[in-house]
N, C-alpha and C positions, 0 to 999 in steps of 0.2 A: 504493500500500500504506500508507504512511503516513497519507494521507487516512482510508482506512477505519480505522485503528487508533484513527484520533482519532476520529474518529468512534463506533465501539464503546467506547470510554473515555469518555468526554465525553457522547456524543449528539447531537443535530441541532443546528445552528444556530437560535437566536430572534432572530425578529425585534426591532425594537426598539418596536414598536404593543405587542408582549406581555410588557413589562415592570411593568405593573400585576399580573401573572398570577403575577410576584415577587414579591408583598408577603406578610410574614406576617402571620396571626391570634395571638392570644396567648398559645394552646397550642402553638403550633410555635415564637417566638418565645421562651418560657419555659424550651423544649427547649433551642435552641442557643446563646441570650445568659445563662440559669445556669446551666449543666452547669459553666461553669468557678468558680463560687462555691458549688454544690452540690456538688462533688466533693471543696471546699476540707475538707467535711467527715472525709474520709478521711484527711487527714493535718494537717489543725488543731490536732484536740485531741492528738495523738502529739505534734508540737512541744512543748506545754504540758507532756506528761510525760519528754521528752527533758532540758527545761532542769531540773525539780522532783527528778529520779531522782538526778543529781549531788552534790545535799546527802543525797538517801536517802532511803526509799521513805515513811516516815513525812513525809516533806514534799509528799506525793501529793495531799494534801486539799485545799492550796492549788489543786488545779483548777478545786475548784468556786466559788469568788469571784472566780480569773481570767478563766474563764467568763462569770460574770454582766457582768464589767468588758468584754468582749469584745462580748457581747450588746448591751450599753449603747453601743460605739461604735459597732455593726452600725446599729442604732434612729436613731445620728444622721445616720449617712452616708445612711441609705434617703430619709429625710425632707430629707436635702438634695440629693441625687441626683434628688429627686420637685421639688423648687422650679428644679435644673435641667432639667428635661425641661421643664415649661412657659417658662421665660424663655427658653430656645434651642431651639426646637422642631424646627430644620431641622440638630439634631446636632452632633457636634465635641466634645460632654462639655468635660473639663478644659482640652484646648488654647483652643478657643473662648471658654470661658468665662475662662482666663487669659487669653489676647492680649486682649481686649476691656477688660476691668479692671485690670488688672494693667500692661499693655505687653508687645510681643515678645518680649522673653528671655524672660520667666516663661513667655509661651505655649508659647515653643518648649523650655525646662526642660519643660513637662507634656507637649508634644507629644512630644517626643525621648526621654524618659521611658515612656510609653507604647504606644511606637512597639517601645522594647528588650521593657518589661514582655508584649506579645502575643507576640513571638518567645521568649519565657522560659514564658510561659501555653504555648506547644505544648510548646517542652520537657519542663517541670515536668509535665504530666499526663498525655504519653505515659510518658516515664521513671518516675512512679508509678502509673499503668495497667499496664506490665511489670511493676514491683514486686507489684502484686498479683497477677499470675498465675505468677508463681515464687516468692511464697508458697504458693500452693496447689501448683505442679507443683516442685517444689526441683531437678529436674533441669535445669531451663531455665536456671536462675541464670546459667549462663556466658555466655549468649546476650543480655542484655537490650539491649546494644548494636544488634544485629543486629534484635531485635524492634521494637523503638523504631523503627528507620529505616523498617521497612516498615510501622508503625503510619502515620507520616508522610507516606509517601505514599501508602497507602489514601486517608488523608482529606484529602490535596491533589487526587486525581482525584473522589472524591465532592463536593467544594466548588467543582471546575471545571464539576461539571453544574449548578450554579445554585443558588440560596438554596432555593426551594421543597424542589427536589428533596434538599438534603442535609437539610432542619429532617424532611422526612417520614422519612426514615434514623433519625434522631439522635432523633427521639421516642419510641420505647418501649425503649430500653435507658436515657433519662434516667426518665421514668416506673419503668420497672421497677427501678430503682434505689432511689425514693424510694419506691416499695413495698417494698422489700428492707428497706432500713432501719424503715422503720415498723414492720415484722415485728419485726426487730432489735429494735427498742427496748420496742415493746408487751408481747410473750416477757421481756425482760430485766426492766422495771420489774413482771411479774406477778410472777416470780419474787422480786424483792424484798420486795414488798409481802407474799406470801404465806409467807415466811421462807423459801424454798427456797435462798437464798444466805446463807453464814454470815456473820457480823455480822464475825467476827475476821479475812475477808481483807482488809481496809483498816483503815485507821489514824483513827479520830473525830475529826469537823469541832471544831478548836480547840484539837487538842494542840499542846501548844511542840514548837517544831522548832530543836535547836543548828543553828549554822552558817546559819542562813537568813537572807540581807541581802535591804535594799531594791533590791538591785542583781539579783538570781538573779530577783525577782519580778516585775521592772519587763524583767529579757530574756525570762524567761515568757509574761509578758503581750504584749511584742511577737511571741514567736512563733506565739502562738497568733491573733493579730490576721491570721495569714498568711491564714488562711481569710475571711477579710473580700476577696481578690484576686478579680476579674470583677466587683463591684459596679456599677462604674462603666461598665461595657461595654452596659450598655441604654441609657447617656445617650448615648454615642456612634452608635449603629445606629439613632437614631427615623428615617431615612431607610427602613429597611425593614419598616416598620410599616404594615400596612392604616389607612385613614382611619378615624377619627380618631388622626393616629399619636402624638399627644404622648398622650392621653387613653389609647391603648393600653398604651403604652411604660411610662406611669404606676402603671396595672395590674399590668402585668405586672412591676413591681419591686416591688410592693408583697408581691407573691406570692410571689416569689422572695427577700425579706427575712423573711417568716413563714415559709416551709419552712425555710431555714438556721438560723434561730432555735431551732426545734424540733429539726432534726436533729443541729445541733453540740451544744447545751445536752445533747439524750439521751444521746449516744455522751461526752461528757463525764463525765456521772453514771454509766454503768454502768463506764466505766473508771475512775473511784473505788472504786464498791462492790465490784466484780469484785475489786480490787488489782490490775490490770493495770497490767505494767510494759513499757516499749519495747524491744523484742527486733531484732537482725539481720537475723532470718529471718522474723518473723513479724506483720506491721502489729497494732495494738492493733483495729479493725474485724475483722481475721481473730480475733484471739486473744478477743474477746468473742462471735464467732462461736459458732468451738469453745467455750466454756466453755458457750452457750446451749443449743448444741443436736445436740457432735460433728462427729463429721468423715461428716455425711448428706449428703443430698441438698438441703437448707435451708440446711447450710453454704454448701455450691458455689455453690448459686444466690447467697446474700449475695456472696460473694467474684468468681463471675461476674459480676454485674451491678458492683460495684463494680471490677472492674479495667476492665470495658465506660466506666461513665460516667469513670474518671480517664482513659482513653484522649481518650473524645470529648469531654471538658471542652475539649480542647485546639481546637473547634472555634469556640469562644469567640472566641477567638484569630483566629481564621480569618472570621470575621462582624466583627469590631471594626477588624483593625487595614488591611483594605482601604478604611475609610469614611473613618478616620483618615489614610490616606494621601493619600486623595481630597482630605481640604480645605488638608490640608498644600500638597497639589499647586497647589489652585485660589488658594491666597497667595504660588505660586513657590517654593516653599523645599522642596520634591522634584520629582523631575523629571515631566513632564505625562504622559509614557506611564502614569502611576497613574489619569490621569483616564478611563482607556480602557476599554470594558467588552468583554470576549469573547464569543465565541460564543453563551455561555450566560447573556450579560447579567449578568454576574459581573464583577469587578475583577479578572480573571484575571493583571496585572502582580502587582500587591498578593500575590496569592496564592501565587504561585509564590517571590516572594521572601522572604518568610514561611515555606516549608516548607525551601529551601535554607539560610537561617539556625538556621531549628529541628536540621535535621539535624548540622551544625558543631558549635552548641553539645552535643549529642547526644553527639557523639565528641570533644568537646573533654572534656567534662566526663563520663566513660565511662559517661552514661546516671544517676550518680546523684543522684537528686531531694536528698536530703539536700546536697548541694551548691552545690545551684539555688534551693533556695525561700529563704534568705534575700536574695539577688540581687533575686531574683523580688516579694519580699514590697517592698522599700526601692523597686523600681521604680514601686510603683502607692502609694504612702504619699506618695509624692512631690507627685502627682497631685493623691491626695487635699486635702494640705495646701493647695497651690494654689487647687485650684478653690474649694472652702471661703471662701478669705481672699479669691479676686476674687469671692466671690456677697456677701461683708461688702460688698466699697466698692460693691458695685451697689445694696446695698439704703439703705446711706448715703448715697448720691449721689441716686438717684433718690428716694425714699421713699413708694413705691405704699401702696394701701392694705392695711395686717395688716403694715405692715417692719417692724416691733419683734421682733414670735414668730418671723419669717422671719429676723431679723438672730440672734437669740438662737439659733434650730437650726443656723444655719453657723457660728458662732461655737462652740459644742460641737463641730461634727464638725471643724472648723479647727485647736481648740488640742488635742481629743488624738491628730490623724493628724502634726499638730508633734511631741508628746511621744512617739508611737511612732515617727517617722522619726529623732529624736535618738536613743532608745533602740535600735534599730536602728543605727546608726553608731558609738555605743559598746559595745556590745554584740559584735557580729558586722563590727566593721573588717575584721578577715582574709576573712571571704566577702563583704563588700559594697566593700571598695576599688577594685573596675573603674569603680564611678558617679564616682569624680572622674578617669577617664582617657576612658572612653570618652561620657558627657553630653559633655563640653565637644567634643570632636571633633566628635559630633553637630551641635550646633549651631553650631559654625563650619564646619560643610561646611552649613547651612540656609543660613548668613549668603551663603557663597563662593554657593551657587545660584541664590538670590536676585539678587545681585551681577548674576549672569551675565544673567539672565533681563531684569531693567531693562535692561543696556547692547541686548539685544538688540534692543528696542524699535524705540527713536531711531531704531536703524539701519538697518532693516526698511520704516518707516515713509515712506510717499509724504509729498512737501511740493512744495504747488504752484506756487513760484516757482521750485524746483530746478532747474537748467541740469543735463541729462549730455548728454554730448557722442556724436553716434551715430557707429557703426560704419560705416565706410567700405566693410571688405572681409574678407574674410576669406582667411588663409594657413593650410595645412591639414597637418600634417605627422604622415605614418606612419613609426612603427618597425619594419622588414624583418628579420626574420632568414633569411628565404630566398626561393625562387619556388616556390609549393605554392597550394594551394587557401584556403588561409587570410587568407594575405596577397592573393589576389586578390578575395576578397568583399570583403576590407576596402577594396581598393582603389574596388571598383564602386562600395560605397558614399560613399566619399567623393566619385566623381565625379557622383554623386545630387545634392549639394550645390552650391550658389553659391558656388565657391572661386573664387577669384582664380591664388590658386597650390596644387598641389600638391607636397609633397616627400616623397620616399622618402627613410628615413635606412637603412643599412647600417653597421653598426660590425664593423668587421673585428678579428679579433685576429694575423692574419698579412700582412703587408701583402701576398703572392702572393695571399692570399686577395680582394684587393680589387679589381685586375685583373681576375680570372677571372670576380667577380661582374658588374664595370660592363659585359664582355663580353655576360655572358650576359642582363643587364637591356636593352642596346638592345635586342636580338634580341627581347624579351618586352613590354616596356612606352615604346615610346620616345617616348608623348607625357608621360609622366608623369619630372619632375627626380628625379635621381638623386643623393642627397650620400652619399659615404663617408668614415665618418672612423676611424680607427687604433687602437687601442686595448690600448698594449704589456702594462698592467697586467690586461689581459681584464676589464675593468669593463664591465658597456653602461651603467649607470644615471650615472655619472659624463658621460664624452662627450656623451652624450645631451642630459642637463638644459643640458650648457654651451653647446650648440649651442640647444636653446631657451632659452635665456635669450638668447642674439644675435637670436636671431630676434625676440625680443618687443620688445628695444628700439630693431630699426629698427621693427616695424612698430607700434608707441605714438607713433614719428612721425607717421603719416599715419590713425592712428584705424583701425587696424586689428585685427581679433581673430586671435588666435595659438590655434586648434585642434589637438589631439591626437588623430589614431586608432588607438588599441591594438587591433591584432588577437588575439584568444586564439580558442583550440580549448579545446572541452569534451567532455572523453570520457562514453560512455554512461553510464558509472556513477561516482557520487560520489566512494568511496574510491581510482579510478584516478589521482585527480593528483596524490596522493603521488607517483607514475610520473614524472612530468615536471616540471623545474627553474623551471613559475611565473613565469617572466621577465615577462611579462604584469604579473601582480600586484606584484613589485618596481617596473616602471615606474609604474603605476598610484599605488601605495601615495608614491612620489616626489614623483611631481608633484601631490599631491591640494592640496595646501596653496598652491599656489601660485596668486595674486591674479587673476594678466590672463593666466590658459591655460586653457582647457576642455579634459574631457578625456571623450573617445568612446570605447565601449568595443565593440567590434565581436564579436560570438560566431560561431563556427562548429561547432558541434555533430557530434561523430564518430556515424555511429550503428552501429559495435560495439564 
């Protein structure tokens, strides 16, 4: 049963010949690697009037030079983002490109960074994907919690059938999104131009504003810079790009840096002219809705499609950060089950741990995005800063031909992803102080894995003059708790084996009881040694261990190996061995660790 379920959730097993059959083109592609920096459009420019409302509404206008300022670092990251896809063609974005120029900590600062920032990218886009649908439905409100988690894993089982299969999904609600909005905006700026909006709901570009410091405009400007988040996730995934995939990849960001350009820029300017202010209950995309065109049927669709792509933004997330994991993995500093592809030729470890983190922060943080996206925003600014400064020392050190304009556009997008990540950490300390508890853990659990992974090596590793000393014989010792069917397969099979000796152990807890049994064991088994030992504290796992360990070091005298066969019964059904007291698994779980004991585990299967 299980098999089929997985099977109807999932789908067939591919092989792995059909793993070219997973590549994307650069409209599927486009789909799934910007849905999470196209959807940044939905709540970008709201940041921008979140922080400008606090001095007063007259200080609104400032959006639109924040804007432009926003745009301008959008322009630089694209272009530097495009210089990384060809110098790393085989993927990795920021961590790669820091480990390589920079050195390990800074790689593994972007790597560990980026690694939080994609579990924050599912967060942040389901929890504003609900937002927009309990704008539109207000009764749901109490529920976002609840919707978010099953957003979550909807598109953990649709990313479990495979890249192809979720970019064909995730393609025309990102399309009909960026249809929506061009509606949106086309409708909005007619109506301006044509005087159908009055001039006196907004406040004219250049009025003084009391109260407005360089400090309110410099936390504007970084929060609006939020929607700049996913840039960087095409440089990451060139692995899943048809050939030519840097060439594709390249494209396809180039693409995805002109629609966000146009899209934030418009929904910026109509929430000026509008005088739209940020409401509770109602995103400023809903509220220029309504003012365009009512509460119709062109409403819903904008407000549908946009709570569709903030949902599936978050599949970004879900494309980036298994590839991410991948190379972390393939340098030791997470663990290798990343490098493992499932059924559906997917990073299906990657992914799963990815939607169980999403859902935590989820209930941690009760679903709301306003809580997450500065988090969210400082995790990927990080990145940026990084990658930025290690494509400087690469174009310095190597000096290809054109490194001057190439040194000059990372150096731009370097020094203001710096001055937004400062401004960010002065700004919003109280929502971004987890980055100095939980980075540094990160990376000294990379460091502790790594660790691990070297020593493992040496040890592992044949060396041809090594002397090991062979195995003489082998002594074989079964723990009895009674004469049943159990203990008698275990036994048949140990005499399967080249034992030298076998031993049956009995631990009694009454010493009558240990009579009665040695009685009843001649009668039953009297080629096979019979030791009992007493057990007044009714421990078995105690006695036991003491009695092998005696055994091991007479027989390390004479080179011999010291085996374990654990009998267990397995009832038909799963949930029945709550039923029975596991002694099996206590012994088991004991002696797992120990050096010079093998340990067999004999199953007898009940079949009712």
């Amino acid at each position: 049963m299980k098999a089929s379920l997985k099977r109807m959730l999932i789908g067939r097993p591919l092989k792995s010949t059909e793993l070219g059959e997973q590549k994307l083109n650069k409209t599927k592609a486009l789909a799934i690697l910007s849905s999470d920096a196209l959807s940044s459009v939905a709540y970008g420019p709201e940041q921008i009037l979140i922080v400008l409302v606090t001095v007063g509404a007259a200080a609104l206008w400032y959006s639109i030079p924040i804007a432009i300022g926003v745009i301008i670092l959008l322009t630089a990251l694209i272009l530097s983002y495009r210089q990384i896809i060809y110098a790393y063609p085989h993927g990795g974005g920021a961590y790669v490109v820091s480990r390589e120029n920079l050195g390990v900590n800074p790689g593994l600062v972007a790597g560990g960074s980026l690694l939080v920032d994609y579990i924050l990218t599912v967060a942040v886009s389901v929890s504003a994907g609900t937002d927009a649908i309990t704008s539109a439905l207000p009764s749901l409100h109490d529920y976002n919690v609840e919707i978010a988690i099953v957003f979550v894993i909807l598109l953990t089982i649709l990313n479990l059938r495979g890249v192809t299969e979720s970019a064909s999904v995730l393609a025309y609600p990102v399309y009909l999104f960026v249809l929506a909005l061009f509606i949106l905006i086309g409708v909005g700026i007619f109506n301006v131009v044509t005087g159908n909006v009055p001039s006196d709901l907004h406040t004219s570009i250049g009025t003084p504003v009391a109260g407005l410091s360089l400090f309110i405009l410099l936390k504007a400007f970084a929060s609006g810079s939020s929607a700049l988040t996913g840039v960087e996730a095409i440089s990451n995934a060139i692995p899943n790009f048809k050939e030519p995939a840097p060439v594709n990849a390249a494209k396809t960001l180039m693409a995805m840096g002109g629609l966000l350009a146009i899209l934030f820029s418009g929904i910026v300017f109509l929430a000026f002219y509008y005088g739209i202010t940020p409401s509770a209950t109602s995103t400023v995309v809903s509220q220029i809705a309504e003012v365009s065109f009512g509460r119709n049927l062109v409403y819903y669709f904008i407000q549908g499609t946009t709570a569709l792509i903030l949902v599936l933004a978050a599949n970004t997330g879900y494309s980036a950060f298994p590839l991410l994991a991948v190379n972390l993995s393939k340098d030791k500093f997470i663990p290798r089950m990343f490098q493992i592809r499932g059924d559906r030729l997917g990073y299906s470890n990657g992914i799963i741990l990815l939607s169980l983190a999403a859902i935590l922060l989820i209930i941690v943080f009760n679903g709301t995005t306003e809580n997450l996206i500065p988090l969210y925003a400082v995790g990927v600014f990080i990145p940026f800063t990084l990658s930025q400064t290690g494509m400087i020392v690469k174009w310095i050190r190597e000096k290809p031909q054109g490194w001057v304009t190439k040194l000059i556009i990372n150096s731009v997008g370097a020094a203001i992803s710096f001055v937004v990540t400062i401004v960010f950490f002065v700004t919003k300390l109280p929502a971004v102080w987890p980055v100095f508890i939980f980075l540094p853990i990160i990376i000294f659990a990379f460091h502790r894995i790594k660790k691990h992974y070297d020593s493992v090596g040496p040890q592992l590793r044949l060396i041809a003059d090594e002397e090991i000393p062979p195995i003489e014989g082998n002594v074989i010792i079964v723990p009895v708790a009674g004469i049943t069917k159990v203990v008698r397969n275990s036994l048949n099979y140990a005499k399967s084996l080249s034992a030298d000796q076998i031993i049956a152990v009995y631990i009694a807890f009454e010493r009558e009881d240990t009579r009665k049994f040695e009685e009843q064991w001649k009668k039953w088994q009297p080629d096979v040694k019979l030791v009992t030992l007493y057990s007044p504290y009714r421990s078995i796992v105690q006695p036991l261990t003491k009695f092998i360990d005696k055994a091991e070091r007479l027989a390390s005298k004479s080179n011999y190996q010291v085996s374990v066969i654990i009998p267990q019964f397995l009832p038909k059904k799963g949930w029945q061995n709550i039923l029975h007291n596991q002694s099996s698994l206590l012994i088991h779980t004991s002696l797992l660790y120990r050096r010079n004991v093998v340990l067999i585990t004999v199953p007898y299967h009940l079949q009712k």
